[in-house]
C-alpha positions in Angstrom: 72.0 47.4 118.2 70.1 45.9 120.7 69.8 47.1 124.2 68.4 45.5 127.2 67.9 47.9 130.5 67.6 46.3 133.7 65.5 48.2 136.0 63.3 46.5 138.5 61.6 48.9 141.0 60.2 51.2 142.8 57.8 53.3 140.9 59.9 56.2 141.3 63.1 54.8 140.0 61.4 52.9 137.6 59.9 56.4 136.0 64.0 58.0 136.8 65.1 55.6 134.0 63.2 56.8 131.3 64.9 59.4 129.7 68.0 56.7 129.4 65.5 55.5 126.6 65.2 58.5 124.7 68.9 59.4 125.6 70.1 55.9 123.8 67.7 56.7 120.5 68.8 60.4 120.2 72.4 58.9 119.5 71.9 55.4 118.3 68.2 56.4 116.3 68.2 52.5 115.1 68.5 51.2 118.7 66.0 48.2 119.4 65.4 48.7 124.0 64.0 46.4 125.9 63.5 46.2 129.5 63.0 44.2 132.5 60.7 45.6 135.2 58.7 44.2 138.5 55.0 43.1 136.9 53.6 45.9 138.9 55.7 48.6 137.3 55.6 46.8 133.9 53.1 49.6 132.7 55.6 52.7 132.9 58.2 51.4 130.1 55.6 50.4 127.9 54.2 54.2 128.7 57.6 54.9 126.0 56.5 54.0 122.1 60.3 53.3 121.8 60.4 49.9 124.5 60.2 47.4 122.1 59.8 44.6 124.9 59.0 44.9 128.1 59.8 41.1 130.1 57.8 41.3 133.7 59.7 39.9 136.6 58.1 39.0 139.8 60.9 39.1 142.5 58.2 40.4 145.1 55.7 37.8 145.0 58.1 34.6 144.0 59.4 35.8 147.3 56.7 34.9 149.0 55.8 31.8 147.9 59.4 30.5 147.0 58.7 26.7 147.9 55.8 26.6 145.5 56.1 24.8 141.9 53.8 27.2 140.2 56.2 29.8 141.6 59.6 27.7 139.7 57.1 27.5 137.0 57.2 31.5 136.5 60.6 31.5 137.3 61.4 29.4 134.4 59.6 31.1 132.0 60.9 34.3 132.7 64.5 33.0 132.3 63.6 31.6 128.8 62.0 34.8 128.1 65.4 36.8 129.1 67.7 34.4 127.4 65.4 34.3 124.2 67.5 37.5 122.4 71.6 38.2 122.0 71.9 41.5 123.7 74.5 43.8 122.4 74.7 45.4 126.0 72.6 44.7 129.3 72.4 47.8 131.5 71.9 47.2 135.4 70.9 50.9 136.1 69.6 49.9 139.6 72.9 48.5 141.0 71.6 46.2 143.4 72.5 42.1 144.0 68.7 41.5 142.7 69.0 43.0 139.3 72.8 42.1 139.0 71.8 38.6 138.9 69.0 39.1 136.6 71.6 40.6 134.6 74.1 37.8 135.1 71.5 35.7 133.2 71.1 37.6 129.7 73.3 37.1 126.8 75.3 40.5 126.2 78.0 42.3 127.3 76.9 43.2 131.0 77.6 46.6 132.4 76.7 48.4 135.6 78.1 50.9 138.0 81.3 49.8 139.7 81.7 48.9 143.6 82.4 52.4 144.5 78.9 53.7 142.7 76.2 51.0 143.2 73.9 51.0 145.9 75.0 47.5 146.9 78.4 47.1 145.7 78.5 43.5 145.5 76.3 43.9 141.9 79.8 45.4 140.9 81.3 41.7 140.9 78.8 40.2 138.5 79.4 42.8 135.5 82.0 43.0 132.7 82.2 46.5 132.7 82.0 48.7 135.1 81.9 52.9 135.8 82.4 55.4 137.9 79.5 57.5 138.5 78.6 60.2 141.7 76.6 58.9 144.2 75.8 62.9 144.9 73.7 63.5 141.6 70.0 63.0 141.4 68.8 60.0 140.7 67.7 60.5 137.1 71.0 62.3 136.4 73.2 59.1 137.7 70.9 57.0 135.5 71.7 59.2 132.5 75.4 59.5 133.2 76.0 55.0 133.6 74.2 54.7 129.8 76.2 57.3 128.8 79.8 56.1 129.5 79.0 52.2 128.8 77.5 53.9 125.6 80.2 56.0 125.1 78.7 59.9 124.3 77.5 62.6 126.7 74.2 63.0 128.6 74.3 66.8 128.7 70.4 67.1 127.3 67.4 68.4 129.6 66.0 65.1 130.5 63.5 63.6 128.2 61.0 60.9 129.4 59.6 60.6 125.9 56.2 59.7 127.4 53.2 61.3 125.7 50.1 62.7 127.5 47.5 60.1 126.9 44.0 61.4 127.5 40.9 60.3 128.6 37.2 60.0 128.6 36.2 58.7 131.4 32.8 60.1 132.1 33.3 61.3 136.4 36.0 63.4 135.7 34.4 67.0 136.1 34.0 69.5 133.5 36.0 71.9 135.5 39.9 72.0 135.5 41.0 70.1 138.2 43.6 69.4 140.3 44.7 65.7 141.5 46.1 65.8 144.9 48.0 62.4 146.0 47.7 61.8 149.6 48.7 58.1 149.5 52.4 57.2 149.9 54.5 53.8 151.3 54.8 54.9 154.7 52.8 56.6 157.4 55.8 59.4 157.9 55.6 60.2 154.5 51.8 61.4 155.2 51.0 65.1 155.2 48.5 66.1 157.9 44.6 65.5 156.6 43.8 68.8 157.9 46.3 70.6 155.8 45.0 68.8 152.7 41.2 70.2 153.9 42.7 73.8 153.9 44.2 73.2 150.4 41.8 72.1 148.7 39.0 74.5 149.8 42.1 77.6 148.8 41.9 75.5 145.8 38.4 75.5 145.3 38.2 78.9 145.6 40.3 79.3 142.7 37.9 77.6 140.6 39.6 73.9 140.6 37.9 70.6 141.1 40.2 68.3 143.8 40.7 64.9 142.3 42.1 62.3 145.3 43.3 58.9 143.4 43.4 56.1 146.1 44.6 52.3 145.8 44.8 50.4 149.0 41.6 50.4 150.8 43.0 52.6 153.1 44.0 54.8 150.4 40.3 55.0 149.4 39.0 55.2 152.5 41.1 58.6 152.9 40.1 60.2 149.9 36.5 59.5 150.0 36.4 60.8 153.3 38.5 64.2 152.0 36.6 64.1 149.0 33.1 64.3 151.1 34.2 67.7 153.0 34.5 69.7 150.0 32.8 71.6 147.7 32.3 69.2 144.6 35.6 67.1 145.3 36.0 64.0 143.7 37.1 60.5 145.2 38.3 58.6 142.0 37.7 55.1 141.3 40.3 52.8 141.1 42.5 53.1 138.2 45.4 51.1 136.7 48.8 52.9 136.2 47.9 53.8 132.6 44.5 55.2 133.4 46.3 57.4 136.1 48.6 58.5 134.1 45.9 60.0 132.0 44.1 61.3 134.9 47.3 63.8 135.7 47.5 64.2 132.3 44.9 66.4 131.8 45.3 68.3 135.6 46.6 71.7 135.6 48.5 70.4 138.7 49.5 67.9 140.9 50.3 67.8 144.4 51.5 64.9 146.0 53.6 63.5 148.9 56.6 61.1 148.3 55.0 58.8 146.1 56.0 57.6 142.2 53.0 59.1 140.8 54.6 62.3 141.6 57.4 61.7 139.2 54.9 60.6 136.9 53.1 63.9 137.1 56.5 65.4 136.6 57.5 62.9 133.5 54.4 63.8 131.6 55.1 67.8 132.1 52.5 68.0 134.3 52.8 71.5 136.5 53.7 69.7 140.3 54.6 70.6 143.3 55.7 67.9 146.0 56.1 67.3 150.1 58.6 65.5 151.9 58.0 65.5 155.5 60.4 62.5 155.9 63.0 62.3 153.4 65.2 64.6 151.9 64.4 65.2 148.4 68.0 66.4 147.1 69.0 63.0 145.3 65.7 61.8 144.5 62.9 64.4 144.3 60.5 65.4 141.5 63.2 66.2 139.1 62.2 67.0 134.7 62.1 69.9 132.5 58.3 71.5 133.4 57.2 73.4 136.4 58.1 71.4 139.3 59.0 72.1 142.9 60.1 70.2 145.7 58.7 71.5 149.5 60.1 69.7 153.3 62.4 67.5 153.8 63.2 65.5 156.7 61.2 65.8 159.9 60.0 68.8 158.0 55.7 69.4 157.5 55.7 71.9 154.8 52.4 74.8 155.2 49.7 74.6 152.8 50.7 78.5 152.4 54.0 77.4 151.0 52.3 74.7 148.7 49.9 77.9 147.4 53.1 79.6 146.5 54.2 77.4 145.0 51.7 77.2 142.9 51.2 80.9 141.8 53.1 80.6 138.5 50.4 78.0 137.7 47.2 79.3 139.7 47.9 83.0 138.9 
């Protein structure tokens, strides 16, 4: 049997569809997966040694430059590169026009949520089979619960993202336990307060743990290195691809984050994690696994660094 999963974006969702993977293999051992993703995300499925194929899409950037031949270039060869294998099934888990059509192009039976379940219910028109599942359950749940009924057994497993813990070498990391605190999210209401993350990581320092602050954007950086330069041997941490920050939490003894994917990563890679909303409600689609993990705010809500500490004390002692 050969399965291809349709699952595009964001970072988040992207890392709320693994344990569909391992869910398919623990019934159907002999399954072959493969799996559509943005480019940018591309590095999470291929995190699972069970993704045969991972095919890169590039719907954010062809966006932008849709009048441009090298663009219908790229376009063309990912359609050959979808088209290239007879699917047995193609699963839209994202249930959204954008990955409905990329389903609509694959050879296989094509199944998704139906109108009533997907987050755009027009994707329900361009499947052959279709099923019910509650918008009310948490993200990676729902996931779980569509490959189970087009698949035909029952999801009723703790989740497993069947990601190992890679490790790392890389010579900055300190020689202390550490903890990697994630500052950076998509939007500015997402932030929690600099000052707060000051007062946490001194508490943390005085529990004997090195603060790690991964940035990306140069904004991002700027952030941590200016974070990183008010405490006692805090660390700013160079840029690093997805894989190489998914062995930097690895190997923290916890992770605190705002709304951000690399939350969930932390989270899919049993990594102990607590995280903040302070814009969003994180009942449908907060850090959510099998290890420690807590979810603190919500919306309009700027949880205390004393809560965070609490929250923490199973891990901290």
């Amino acid at each position: 049997m050969r399965i291809l999963i349709v699952k595009t974006s964001s970072l988040g969702d992207v890392i709320h569809n693994l344990p569909v993977v391992s869910d398919i293999l623990r019934h159907f051992p002999d399954a072959v997966i493969d799996w559509v993703v943005e480019e940018s995300f591309a590095a999470i499925p291929r995190l699972h040694p069970r993704v045969e194929e991972v095919i890169p899409v590039a719907l954010r950037r062809w966006r932008k430059n849709l009048f441009s031949s090298a663009t219908w270039a790229e376009i063309g060869t990912f359609r050959h590169q979808l088209r290239a294998q007879n699917y047995d099934m193609v699963l839209d888990t994202q249930g959204l026009l954008k990955s409905a059509l990329i389903t609509a192009q694959a050879h296989g039976v094509k199944c998704g949520y139906d109108a009533d379940s997907a987050r755009e219910p027009i994707a329900a028109r361009f499947y052959e089979r279709r099923y019910a599942v509650s918008k009310y359950t948490h993200a990676v749940t729902r996931n779980r619960q569509l490959a189970a009924a087009a698949l035909g057994y029952v999801a009723d497993s703790p989740p497993d993202f069947g990601i190992p813990a890679p490790t790392t070498n890389a010579a900055w990391l300190p020689r202390k336990p550490y903890a990697v605190l994630l500052t950076a999210t998509s939007r500015d209401d997402k932030l929690w307060p600099e000052k707060l993350w000051l007062e946490l990581g001194q508490q943390l320092s005085d529990k004997g743990l090195v603060s790690i602050f991964p940035g990306g954007s140069s904004t991002e950086r700027e952030r941590a290195v200016r974070l990183a330069s008010t405490l006692p041997e805090a660390i700013a941490a160079p840029p690093m691809a997805l894989p190489e920050l998914a062995s930097l939490l690895a190997g923290a003894q916890a992770v605190v984050g705002v709304d951000t994917g690399l939350s969930h990563l932390a989270v899919a890679l049993n990594v102990p994690t607590v995280a903040i909303y302070t814009a969003t409600d994180p009942g449908l689609t907060g850090v959510f696994g099998c290890g420690f993990h807590k979810n603190l705010g919500g919306k309009s809500q700027v949880p205390s660094v004393q809560s965070v500490l609490e929250a923490l004390q199973p891990v901290l002692g």
